[in-house]
C-alpha positions, 0 to 999 in steps of 0.5 A: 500500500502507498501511504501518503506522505508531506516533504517539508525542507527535505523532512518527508512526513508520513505512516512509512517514515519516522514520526515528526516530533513538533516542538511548540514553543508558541508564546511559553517564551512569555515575549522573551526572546531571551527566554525562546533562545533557551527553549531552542536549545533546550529542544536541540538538545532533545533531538528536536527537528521542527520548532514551532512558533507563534506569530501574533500581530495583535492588531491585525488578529483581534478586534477589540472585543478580545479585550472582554474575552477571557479564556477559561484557563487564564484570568487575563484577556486574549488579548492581554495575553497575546500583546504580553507574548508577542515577538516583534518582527525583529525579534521573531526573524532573529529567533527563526534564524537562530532555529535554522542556525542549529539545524532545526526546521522554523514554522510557525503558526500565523493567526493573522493575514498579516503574520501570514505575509511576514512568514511568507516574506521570510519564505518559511518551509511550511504553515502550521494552522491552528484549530481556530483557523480551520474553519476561518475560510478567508485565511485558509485561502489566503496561506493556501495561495502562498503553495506552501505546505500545510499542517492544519490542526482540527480541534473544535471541528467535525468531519464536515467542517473539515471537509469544507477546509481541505477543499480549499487546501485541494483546490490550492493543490498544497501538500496537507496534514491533519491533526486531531486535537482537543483544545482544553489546556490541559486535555483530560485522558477520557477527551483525547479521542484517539479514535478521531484521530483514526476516522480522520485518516479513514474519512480524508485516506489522502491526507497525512494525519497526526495528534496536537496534545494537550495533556500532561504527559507523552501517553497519548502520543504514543498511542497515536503513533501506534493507530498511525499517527506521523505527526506529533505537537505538543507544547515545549518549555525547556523547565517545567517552573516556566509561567504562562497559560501553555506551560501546564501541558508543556513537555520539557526536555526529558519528555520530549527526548522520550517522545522522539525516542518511543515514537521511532520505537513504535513507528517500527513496531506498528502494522503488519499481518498476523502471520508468522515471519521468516525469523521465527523459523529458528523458534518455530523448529524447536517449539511445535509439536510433531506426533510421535510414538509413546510406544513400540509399534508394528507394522499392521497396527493401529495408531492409537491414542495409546501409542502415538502423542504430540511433543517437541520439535516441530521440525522433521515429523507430522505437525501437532494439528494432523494427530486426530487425522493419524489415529485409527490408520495403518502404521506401514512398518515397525516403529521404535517408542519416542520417535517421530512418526513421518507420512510414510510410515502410515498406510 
């Protein structure tokens, strides 16, 4: 079977490669640049490949009206938030140099037209879309004319809604993912729903899918994986004593080094075909059963369940699974006790 696959700066991204582990940095730096230099060193050191950014032009991303929204897992306003964490334009090209400087992949997610033009000026490999742009037609158009590869989160969404939005991707012929998410920070277990991960794959068999975490440990992603998950994200700090509304359902640096190290594990682990494979041959020679006599036997006599019985190996005589069919036949000539009985020993 060909699964599908995304290529983004020479990563290629799907079932049949290892999963992309997307270290989200997001606004954990609180607006510090500073502070987001540590968080890529911190990822680099965990064997990140891709840092994700948040690029937020307040101005250009909320009507005023945000100022009197408050999300449920923070006492200040989105908008106080955001204006609080927001890089500069300066500031935020300096920190994708200094991503791609290591050796990492910089993108980052445009909640804006305007972001979207700044990171399409910067010519970024990719778009990651958050869950609230997935149904936000207008900017899905506008990222998707730039033919940049796209990696759209689906929290929030259903099927049909998300239909609606790879369409616009399809149209643009972009290169897509899909990642299921929950978007309660943290996620409880019981609301990850790894299934929807699943019926995404079933309902768009195009489309490269993964999961965007937020709970509180690397659990979940690892079943993702498993189901046939390529992509990871969670949210990344490089110590968990960090403040900001994120950090909660952040991995720092030992999680994230075991994350990327259980996923290629189980990325390796995953599929397959019940049916035994070639290296179990050694094993299957010795652990088998094969009949065989549990007395002396003449030729002319019965085969009975006084005379013949299954044991070990299973090499060299008749499999254990033929024994019922042996008895009441003809042995064809004399057999020794404890020895295997063969074809041709039965008339």
């Amino acid at each position: 079977m060909n699964h599908p696959f995304i290529e983004i700066s020479g990563r290629k991204i799907g079932y049949d490669f290892p999963p992309l582990v997307i270290a989200e940095i997001g606004i954990n730096h609180g607006g510090s640049l500073a502070v987001a230099k540590e968080m890529v060193d911190a990822a680099k050191r965990a064997g990140v490949e891709m840092v994700k950014h948040q690029t937020h032009i307040v101005d250009d991303e909320m009507s005023s009206a945000a100022k009197k929204t408050i999300p449920a897992h923070t006492k200040e306003s989105i908008y106080e938030i955001m204006q609080s964490c927001a890089l500069s334009q300066e500031e935020e090209l300096e920190l994708k140099n200094y991503v791609e400087k290591q050796g990492m992949i910089f993108i980052s997610t445009p909640f804006s037209r305007a972001a979207a033009d700044r990171l399409i000026a910067w010519d970024v490999p990719a778009f990651k879309i958050g869950s609230g742009e997935c149904n936000n037609h207008p900017l899905l158009e506008h990222i998707a004319s730039f033919g940049k590869p796209m990696i759209l989160s689906t929290g929030m969404n259903d099927l049909e809604s998300v239909s609606k939005s790879v369409a616009i991707l399809e149209k643009h012929q972009v290169p897509f993912a899909l990642l299921h998410t929950t978007n309660l920070y943290p996620t409880p277990n019981h609301l990850v729903r790894l299934g929807a991960m699943v019926q995404l794959q079933e309902a768009f068999p195009q489309a490269v899918v993964g999961l965007s975490d937020h709970t509180l440990s690397n659990h979940a992603c690892f079943g993702a994986v498993a189901l046939g998950g390529s992509i990871l994200e969670r949210h990344f700090t490089d110590h968990m004593n960090r403040v900001g509304p994120d950090i909660v359902c952040s991995m720092d640096e030992q999680a994230c080094l075991e994350l990327i190290e259980g996923a290629n594990i189980l990325q390796l682990q995953r599929g397959g075909e019940k049916k035994p494979v070639a290296e179990e041959q050694p094993t299957i020679d010795f652990a088998f059963a094969t009949v065989c006599t549990i007395k002396p036997i003449k030729k002319g006599e019965l085969f009975t369940k006084d005379n013949i019985w299954v044991k070990r190996p299973g090499k060299g005589g008749i499999l254990a699974e033929h024994y019922e069919s042996i008895l009441g036949k003809i042995a064809q000539s004399d057999l020794e006790v404890d020895v295997q009985v063969l074809w041709e020993n039965i008339q």
